[in-house]
C-alpha positions as CSV (number, residue, x, y, z in Angstrom):
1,X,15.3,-25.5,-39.9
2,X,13.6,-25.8,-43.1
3,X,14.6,-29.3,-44.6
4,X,13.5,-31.1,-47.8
5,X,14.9,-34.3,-48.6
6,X,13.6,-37.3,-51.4
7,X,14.9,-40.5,-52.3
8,X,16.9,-41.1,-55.6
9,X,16.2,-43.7,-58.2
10,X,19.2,-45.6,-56.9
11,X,17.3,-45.6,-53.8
12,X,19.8,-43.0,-51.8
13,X,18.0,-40.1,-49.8
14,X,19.0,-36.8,-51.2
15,X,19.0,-33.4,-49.4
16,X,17.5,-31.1,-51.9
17,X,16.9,-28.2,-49.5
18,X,18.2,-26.6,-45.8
19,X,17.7,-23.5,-44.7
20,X,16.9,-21.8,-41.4
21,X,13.7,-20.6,-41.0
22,X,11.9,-18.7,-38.0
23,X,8.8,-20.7,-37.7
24,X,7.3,-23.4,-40.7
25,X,4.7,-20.9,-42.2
26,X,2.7,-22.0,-45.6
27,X,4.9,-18.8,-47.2
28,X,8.2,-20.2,-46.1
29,X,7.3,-23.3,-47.4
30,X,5.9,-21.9,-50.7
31,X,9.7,-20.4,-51.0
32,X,11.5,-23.7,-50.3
33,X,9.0,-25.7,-53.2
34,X,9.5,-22.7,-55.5
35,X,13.5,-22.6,-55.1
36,X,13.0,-26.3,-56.0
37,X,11.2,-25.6,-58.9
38,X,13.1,-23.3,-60.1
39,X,16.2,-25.6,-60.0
40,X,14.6,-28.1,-62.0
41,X,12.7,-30.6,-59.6
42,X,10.1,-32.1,-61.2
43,X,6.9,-33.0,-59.5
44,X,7.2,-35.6,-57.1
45,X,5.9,-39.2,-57.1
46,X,4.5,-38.8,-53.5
47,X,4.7,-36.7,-50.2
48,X,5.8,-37.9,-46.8
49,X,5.7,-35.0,-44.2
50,X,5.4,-34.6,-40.6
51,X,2.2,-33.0,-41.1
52,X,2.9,-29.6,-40.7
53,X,0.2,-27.4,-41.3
54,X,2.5,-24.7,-43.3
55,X,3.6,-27.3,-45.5
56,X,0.8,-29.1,-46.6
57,X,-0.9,-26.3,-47.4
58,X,2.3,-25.2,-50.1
59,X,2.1,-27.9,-51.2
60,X,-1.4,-28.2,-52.3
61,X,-0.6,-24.7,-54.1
62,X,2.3,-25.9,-56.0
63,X,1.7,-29.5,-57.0
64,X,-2.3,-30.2,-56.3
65,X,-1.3,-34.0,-57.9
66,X,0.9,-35.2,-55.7
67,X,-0.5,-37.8,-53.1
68,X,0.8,-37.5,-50.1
């Protein structure tokens, strides 16, 4: 399960993504930021992952600013 949630300026969490995913690969990942994108997500303030390997390295390909 591929999940992507943030935190609204009201301070609410948000899901922005789910989807199912055979394993956490940087390509999935790529697809979930990019379906993001493409909805109208704008860069975030800052990452908090699990550390996933997969998804830190999408994310360094899509938004290089972001700290995490």
């Amino acid at each position: 399960m591929l999940v992507a949630h943030g935190i609204n300026r009201e301070g609410k969490r948000v899901v922005l993504h789910l989807s199912l995913g055979g394993r956490e690969s940087t390509e999935l990942w790529k697809g979930v930021l990019n379906d993001l994108v493409e909805r109208g997500l704008r860069p975030p303030q800052l990452f908090i992952t699990d550390g996933n390997q997969g998804l830190l390295k999408a994310i360094k390909d899509i938004w290089t600013e972001v700290p995490r």
